[in-house]
N, CA, C and O atoms as a MOPAC input file, in Angstrom:
PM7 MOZYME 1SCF
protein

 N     27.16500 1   195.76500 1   -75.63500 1
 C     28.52800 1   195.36700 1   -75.95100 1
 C     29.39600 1   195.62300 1   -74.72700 1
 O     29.46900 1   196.71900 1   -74.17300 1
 N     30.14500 1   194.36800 1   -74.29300 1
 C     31.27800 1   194.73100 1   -73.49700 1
 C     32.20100 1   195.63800 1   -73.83300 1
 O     32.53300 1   195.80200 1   -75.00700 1
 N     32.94100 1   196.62700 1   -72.38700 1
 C     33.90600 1   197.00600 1   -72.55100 1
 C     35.17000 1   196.49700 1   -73.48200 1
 O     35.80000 1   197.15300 1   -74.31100 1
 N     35.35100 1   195.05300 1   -73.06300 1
 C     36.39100 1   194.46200 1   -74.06900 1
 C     36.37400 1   194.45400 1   -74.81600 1
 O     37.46800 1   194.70800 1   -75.31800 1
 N     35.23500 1   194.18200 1   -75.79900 1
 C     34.98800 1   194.14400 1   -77.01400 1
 C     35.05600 1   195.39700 1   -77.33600 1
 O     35.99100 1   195.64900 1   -78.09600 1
 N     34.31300 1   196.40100 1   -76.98900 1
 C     34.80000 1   197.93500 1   -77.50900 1
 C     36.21100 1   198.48000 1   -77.86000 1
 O     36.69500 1   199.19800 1   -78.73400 1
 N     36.65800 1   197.77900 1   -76.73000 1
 C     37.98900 1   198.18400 1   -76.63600 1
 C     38.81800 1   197.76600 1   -78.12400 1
 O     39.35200 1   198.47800 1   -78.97400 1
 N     38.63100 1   196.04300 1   -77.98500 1
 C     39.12100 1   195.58900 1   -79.62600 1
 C     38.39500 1   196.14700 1   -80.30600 1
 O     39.15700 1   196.14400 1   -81.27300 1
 N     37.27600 1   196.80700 1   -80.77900 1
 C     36.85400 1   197.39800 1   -81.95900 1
 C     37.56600 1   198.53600 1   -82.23000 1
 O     37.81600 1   198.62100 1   -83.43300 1
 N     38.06700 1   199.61100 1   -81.45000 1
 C     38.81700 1   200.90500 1   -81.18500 1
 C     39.73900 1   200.60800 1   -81.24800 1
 O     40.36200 1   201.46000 1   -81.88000 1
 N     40.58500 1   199.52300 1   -80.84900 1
 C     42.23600 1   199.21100 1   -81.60000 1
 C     42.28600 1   198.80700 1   -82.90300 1
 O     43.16300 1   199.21800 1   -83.66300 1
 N     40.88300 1   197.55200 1   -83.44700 1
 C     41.21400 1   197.31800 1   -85.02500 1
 C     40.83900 1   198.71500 1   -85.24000 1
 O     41.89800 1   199.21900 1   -85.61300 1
 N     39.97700 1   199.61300 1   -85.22400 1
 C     40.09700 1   200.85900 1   -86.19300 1
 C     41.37600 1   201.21200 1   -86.23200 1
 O     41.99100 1   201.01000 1   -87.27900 1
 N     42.10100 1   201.86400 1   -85.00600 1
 C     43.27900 1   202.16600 1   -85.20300 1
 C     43.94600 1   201.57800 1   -86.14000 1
 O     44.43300 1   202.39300 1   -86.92300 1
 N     44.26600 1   200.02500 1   -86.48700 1
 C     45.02100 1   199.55300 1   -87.15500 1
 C     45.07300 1   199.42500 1   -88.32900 1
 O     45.95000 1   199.07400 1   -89.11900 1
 N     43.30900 1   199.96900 1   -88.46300 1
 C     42.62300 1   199.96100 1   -89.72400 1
 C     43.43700 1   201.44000 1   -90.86900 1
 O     43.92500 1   201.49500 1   -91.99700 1
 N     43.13000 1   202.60000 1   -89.52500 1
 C     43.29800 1   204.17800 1   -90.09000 1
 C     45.24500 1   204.26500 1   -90.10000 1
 O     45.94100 1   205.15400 1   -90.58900 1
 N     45.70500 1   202.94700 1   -89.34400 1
 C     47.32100 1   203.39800 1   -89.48600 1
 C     47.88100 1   203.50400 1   -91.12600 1
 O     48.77200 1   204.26200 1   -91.51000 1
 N     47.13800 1   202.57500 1   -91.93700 1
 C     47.69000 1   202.21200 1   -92.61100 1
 C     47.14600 1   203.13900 1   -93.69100 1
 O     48.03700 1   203.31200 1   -94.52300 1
 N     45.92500 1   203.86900 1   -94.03900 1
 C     45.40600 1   204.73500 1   -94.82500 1
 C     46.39400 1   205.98100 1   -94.82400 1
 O     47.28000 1   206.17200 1   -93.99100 1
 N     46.13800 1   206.65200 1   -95.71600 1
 C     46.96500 1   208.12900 1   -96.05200 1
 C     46.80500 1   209.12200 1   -94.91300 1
 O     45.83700 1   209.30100 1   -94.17400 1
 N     48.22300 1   209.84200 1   -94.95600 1
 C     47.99800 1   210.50000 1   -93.84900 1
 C     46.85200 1   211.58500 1   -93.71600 1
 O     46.13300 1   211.52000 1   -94.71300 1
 N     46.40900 1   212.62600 1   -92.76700 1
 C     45.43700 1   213.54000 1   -92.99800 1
 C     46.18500 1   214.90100 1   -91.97400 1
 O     46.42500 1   214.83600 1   -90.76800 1
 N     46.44000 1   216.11600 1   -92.93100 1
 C     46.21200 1   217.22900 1   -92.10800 1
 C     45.24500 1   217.69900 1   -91.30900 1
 O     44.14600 1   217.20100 1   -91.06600 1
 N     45.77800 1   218.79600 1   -90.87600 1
 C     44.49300 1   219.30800 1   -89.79500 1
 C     43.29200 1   219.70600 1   -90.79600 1
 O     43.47300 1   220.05300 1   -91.96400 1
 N     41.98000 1   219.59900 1   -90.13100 1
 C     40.62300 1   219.59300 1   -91.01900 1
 C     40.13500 1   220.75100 1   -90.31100 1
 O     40.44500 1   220.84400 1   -89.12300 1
 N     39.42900 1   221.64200 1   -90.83400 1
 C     38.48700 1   222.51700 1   -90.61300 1
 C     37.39200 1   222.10100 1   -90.06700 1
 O     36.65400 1   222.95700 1   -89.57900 1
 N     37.05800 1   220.89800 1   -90.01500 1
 C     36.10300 1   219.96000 1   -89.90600 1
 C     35.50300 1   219.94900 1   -88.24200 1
 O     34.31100 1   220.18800 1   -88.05300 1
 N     36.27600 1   219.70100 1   -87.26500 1
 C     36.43500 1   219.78700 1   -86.49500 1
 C     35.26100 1   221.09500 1   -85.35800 1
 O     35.51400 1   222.30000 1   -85.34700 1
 N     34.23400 1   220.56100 1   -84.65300 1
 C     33.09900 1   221.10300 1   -84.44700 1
 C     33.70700 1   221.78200 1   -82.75800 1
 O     34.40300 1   221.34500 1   -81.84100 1
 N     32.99200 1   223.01200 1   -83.04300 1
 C     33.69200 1   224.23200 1   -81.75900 1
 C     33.52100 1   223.40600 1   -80.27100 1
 O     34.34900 1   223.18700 1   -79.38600 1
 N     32.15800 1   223.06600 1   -80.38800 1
 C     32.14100 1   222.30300 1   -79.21500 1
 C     33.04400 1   221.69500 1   -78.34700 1
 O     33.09800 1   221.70100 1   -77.11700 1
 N     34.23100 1   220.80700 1   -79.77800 1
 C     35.06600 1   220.03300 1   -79.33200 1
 C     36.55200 1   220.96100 1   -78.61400 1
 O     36.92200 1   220.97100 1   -77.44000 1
 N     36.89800 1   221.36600 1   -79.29600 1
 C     37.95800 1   221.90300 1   -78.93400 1
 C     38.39200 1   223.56200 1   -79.96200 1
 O     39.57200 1   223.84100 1   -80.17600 1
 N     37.27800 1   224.43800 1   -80.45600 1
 C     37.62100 1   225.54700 1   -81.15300 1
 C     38.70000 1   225.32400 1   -82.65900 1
 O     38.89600 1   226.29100 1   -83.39500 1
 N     39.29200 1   224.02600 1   -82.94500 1
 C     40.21300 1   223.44000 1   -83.80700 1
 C     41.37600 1   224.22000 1   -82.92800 1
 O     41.89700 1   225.22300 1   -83.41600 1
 N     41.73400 1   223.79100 1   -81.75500 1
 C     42.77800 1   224.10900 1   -81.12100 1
 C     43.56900 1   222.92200 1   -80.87000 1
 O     44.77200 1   223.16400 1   -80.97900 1
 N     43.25400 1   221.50300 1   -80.51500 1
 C     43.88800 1   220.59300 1   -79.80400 1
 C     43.03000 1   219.30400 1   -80.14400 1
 O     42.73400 1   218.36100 1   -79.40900 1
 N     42.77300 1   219.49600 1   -81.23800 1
 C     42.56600 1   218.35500 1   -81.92100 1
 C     43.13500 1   217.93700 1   -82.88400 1
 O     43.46900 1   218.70500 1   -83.78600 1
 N     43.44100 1   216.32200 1   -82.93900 1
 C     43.95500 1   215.95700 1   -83.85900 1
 C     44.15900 1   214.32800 1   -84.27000 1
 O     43.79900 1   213.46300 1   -83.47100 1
 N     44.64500 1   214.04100 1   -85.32000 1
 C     44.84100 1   212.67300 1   -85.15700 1
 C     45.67800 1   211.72900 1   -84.28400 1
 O     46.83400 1   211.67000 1   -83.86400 1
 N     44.50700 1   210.99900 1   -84.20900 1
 C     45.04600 1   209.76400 1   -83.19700 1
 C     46.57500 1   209.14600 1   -83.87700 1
 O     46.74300 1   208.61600 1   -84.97600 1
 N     47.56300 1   209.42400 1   -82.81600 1
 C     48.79400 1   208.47100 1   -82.62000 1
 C     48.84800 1   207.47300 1   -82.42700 1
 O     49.58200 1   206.71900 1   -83.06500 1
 N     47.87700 1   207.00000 1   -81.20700 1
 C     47.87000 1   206.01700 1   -80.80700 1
 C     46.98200 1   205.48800 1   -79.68700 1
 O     46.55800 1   206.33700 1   -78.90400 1
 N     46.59200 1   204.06300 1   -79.46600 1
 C     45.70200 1   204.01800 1   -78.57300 1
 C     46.24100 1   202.51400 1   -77.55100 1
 O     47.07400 1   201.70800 1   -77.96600 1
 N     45.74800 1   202.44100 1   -76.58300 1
 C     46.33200 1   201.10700 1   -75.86200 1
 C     45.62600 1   200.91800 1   -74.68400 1
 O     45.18700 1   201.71600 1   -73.85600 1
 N     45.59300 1   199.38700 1   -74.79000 1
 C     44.42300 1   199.26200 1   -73.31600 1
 C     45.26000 1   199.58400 1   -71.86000 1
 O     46.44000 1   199.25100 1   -71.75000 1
 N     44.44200 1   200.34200 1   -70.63600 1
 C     45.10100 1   200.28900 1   -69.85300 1
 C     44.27700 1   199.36300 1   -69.07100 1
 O     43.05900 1   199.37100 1   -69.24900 1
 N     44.92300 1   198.40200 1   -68.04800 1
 C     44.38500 1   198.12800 1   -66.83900 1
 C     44.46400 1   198.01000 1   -65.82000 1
 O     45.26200 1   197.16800 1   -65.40800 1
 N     43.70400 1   198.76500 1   -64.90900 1
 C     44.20300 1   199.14900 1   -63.20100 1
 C     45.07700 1   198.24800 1   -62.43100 1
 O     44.93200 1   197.03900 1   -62.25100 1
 N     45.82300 1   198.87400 1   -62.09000 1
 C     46.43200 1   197.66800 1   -61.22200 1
 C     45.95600 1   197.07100 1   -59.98800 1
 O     46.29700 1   195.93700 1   -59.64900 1
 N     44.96100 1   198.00900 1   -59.11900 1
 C     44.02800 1   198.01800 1   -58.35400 1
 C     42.75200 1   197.23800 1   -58.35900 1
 O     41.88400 1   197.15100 1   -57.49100 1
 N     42.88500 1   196.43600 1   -60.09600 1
 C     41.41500 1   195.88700 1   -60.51200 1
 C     40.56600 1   197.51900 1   -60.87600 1
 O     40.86100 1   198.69900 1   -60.68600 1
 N     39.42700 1   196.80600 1   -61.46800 1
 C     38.58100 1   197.63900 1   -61.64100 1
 C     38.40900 1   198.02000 1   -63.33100 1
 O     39.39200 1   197.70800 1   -64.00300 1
 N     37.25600 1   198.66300 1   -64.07700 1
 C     36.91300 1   197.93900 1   -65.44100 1
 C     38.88400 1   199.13600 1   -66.52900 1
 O     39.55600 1   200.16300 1   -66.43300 1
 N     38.75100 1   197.93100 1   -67.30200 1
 C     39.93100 1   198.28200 1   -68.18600 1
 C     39.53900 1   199.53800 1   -68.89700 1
 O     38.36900 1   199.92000 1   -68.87700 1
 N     40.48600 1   200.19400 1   -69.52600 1
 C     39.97100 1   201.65300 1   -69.65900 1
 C     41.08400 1   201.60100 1   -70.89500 1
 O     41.83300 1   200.62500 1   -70.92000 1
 N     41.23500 1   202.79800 1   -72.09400 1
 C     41.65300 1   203.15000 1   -72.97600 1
 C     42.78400 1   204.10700 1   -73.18100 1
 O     42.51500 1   205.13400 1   -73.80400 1
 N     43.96300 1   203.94000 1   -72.77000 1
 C     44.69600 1   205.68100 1   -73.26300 1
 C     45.23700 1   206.01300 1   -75.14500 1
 O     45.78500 1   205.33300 1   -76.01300 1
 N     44.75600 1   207.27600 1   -75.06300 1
 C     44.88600 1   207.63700 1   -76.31200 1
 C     45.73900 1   208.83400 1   -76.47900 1
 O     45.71100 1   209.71100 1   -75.61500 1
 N     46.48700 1   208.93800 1   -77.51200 1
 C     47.83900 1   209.73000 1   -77.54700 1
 C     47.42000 1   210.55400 1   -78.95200 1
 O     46.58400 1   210.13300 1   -79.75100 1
 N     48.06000 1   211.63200 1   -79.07400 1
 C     47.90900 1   212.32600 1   -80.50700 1
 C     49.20300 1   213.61500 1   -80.01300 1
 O     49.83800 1   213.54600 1   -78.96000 1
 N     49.33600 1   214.55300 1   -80.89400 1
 C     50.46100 1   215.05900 1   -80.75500 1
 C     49.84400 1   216.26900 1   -79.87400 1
 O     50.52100 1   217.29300 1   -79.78800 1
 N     48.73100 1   216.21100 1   -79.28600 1
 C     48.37500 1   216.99800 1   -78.07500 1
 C     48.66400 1   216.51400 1   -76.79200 1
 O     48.69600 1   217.32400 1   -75.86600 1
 N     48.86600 1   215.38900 1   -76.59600 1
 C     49.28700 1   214.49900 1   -75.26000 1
 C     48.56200 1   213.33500 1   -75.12600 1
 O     48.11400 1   212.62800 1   -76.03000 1
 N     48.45200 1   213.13800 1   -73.56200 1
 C     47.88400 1   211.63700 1   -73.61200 1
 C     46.31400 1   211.87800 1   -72.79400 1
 O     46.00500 1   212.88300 1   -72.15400 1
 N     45.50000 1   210.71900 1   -73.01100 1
 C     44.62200 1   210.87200 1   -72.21000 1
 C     43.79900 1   209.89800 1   -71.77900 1
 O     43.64100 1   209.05300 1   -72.66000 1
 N     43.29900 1   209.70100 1   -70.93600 1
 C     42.54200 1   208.09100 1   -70.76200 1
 C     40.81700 1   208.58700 1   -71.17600 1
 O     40.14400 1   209.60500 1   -71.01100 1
 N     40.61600 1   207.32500 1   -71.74700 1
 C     39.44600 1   207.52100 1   -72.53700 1
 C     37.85000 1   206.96100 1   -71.71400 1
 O     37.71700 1   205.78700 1   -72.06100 1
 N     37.38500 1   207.11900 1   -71.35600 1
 C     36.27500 1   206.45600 1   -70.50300 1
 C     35.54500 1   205.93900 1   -71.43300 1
 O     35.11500 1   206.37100 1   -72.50200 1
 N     35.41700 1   204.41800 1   -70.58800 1
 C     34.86600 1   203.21300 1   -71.09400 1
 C     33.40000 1   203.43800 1   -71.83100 1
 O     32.83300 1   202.52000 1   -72.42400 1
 N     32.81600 1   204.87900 1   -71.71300 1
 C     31.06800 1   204.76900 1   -72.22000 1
 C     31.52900 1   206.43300 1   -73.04300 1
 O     30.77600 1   207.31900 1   -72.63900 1
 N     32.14100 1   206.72600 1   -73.63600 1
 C     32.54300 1   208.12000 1   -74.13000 1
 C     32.00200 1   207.85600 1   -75.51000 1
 O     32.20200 1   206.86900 1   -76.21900 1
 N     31.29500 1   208.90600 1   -75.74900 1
 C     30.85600 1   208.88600 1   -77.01700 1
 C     31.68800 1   209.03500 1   -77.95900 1
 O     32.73500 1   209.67500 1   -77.85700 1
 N     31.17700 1   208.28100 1   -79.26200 1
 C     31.97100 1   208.94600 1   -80.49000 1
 C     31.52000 1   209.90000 1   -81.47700 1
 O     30.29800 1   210.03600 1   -81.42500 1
 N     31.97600 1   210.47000 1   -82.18800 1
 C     31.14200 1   210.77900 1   -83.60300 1
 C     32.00600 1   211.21400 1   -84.88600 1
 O     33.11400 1   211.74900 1   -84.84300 1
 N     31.24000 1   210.85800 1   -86.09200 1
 C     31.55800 1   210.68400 1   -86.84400 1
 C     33.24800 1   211.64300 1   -87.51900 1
 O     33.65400 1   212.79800 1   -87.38900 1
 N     33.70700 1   210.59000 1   -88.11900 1
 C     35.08600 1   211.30000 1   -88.81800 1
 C     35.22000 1   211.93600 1   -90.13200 1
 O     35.56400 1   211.03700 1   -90.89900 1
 N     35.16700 1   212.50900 1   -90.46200 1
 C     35.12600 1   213.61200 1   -91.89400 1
 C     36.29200 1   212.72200 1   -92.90700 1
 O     36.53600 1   213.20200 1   -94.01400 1
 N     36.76900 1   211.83600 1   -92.61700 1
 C     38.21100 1   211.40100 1   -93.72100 1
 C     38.02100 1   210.07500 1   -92.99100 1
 O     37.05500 1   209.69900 1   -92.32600 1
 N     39.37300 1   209.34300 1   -93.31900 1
 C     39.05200 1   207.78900 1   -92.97700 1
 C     40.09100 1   207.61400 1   -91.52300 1
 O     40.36300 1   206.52400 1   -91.02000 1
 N     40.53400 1   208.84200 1   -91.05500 1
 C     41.23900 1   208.72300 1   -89.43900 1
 C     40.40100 1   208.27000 1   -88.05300 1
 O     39.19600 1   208.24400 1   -87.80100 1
 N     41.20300 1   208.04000 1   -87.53000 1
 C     40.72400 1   208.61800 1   -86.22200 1
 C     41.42000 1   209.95200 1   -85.34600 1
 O     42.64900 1   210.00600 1   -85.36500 1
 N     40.70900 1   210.96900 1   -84.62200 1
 C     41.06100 1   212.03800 1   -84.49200 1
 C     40.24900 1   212.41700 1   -83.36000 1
 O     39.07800 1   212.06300 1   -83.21600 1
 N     41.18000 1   213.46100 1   -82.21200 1
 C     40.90800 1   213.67000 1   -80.94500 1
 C     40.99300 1   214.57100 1   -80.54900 1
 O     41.96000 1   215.16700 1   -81.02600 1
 N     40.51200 1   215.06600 1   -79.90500 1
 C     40.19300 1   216.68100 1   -79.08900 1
 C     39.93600 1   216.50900 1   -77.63200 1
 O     38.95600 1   216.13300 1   -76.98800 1
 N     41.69400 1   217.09500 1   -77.17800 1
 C     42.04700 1   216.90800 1   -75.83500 1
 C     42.06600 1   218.48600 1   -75.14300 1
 O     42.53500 1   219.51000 1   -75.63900 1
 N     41.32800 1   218.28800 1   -73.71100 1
 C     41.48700 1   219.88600 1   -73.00400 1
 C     42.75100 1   219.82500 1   -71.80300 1
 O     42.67300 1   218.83500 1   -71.07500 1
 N     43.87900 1   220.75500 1   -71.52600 1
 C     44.60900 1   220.46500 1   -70.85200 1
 C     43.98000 1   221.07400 1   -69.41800 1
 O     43.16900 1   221.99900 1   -69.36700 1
 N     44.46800 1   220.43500 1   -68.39700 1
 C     44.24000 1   221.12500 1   -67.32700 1
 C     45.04800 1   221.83400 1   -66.69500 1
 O     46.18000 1   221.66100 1   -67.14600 1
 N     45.01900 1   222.61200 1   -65.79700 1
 C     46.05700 1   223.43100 1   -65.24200 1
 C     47.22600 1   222.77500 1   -64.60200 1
 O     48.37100 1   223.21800 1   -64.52300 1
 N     46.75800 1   221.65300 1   -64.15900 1
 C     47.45900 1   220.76500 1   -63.40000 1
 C     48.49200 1   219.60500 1   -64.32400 1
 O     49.17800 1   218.68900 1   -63.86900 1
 N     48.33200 1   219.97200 1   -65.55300 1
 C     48.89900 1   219.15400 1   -66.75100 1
 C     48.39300 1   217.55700 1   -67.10800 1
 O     48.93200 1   216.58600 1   -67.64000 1
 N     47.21400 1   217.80300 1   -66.58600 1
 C     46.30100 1   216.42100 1   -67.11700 1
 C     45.41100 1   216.85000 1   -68.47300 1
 O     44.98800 1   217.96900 1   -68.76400 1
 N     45.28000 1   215.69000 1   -69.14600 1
 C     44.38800 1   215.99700 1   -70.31000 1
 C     43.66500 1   215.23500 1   -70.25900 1
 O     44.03800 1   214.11200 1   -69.91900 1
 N     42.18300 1   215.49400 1   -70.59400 1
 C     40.72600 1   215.32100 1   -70.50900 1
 C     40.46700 1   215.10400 1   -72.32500 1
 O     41.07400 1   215.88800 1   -73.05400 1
 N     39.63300 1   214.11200 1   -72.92500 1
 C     39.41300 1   213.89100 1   -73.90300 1
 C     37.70700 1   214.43200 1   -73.76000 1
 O     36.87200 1   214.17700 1   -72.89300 1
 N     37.59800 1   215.52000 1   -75.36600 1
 C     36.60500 1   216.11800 1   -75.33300 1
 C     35.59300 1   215.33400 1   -76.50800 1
 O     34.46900 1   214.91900 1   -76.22400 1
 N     36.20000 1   215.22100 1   -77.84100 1
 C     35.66000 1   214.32400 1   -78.16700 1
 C     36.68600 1   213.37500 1   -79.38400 1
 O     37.63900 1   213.71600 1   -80.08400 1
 N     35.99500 1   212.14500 1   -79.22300 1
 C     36.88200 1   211.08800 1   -80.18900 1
 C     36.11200 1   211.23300 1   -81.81900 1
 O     34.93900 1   211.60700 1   -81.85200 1
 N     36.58900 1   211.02500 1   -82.67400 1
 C     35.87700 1   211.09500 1   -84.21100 1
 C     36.83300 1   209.71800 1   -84.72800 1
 O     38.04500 1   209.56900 1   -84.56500 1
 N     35.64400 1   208.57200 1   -85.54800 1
 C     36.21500 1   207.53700 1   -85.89100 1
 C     35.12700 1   207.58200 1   -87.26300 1
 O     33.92600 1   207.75300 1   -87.47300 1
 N     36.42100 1   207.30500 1   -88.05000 1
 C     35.57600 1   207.05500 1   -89.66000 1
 C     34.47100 1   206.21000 1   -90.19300 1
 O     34.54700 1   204.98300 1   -90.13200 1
 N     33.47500 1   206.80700 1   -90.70000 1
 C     32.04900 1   206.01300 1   -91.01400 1
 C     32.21300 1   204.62300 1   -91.35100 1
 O     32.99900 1   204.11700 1   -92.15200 1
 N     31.05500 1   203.90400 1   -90.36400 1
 C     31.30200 1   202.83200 1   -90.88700 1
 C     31.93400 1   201.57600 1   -90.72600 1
 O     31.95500 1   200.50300 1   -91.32900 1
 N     32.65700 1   202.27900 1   -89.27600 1
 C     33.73300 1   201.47700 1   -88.81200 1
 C     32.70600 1   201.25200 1   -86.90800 1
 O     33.21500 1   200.58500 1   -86.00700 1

């Protein structure tokens, strides 16, 4: 599967999970990812593309900040029908996406 196409599959989810009930924070949430420190549901997602050229890429927002998503980043599974993200900050005030969770099925 192309990038592009990924890309539209990861925005219809979004558009899919906007409209479902909201979801608090979950216990759910595996240590690996982020300890349930800085994870959370997706706000929002939007294609970016370089202005430089070069392959289109993803930024994704949640009330942890923003982060660009790399084009081959794994997913795994979502415990509820959201999508939900676990971002690490850096010292330098960049955020790094640790892992994405998108609802079964989708």
């Amino acid at each position: 599967m192309k990038f592009a196409d990924c890309a539209l599959v990861v925005l219809s989810l979004l558009a899919i999970t906007a409209i479902c009930s909201p979801a608090t924070a979950h216990g759910w949430y595996p240590n690996e990812c982020c300890n349930d420190m800085d994870c959370a549901p997706v706000d929002s997602m939007a294609p970016l593309v370089p202005a430089g050229g070069g392959a289109p890429q993803v930024i994704v927002r949640s009330k942890h900040g923003t982060a660009i998503l790399r084009h081959d980043f794994p997913v795994l599974e979502s415990k509820d029908s959201r999508m939900h993200v676990c971002m690490h900050r850096h010292d330098s005030g960049d955020m790094d996406v640790i892992c994405l969770f998108i609802p079964p099925g989708m």
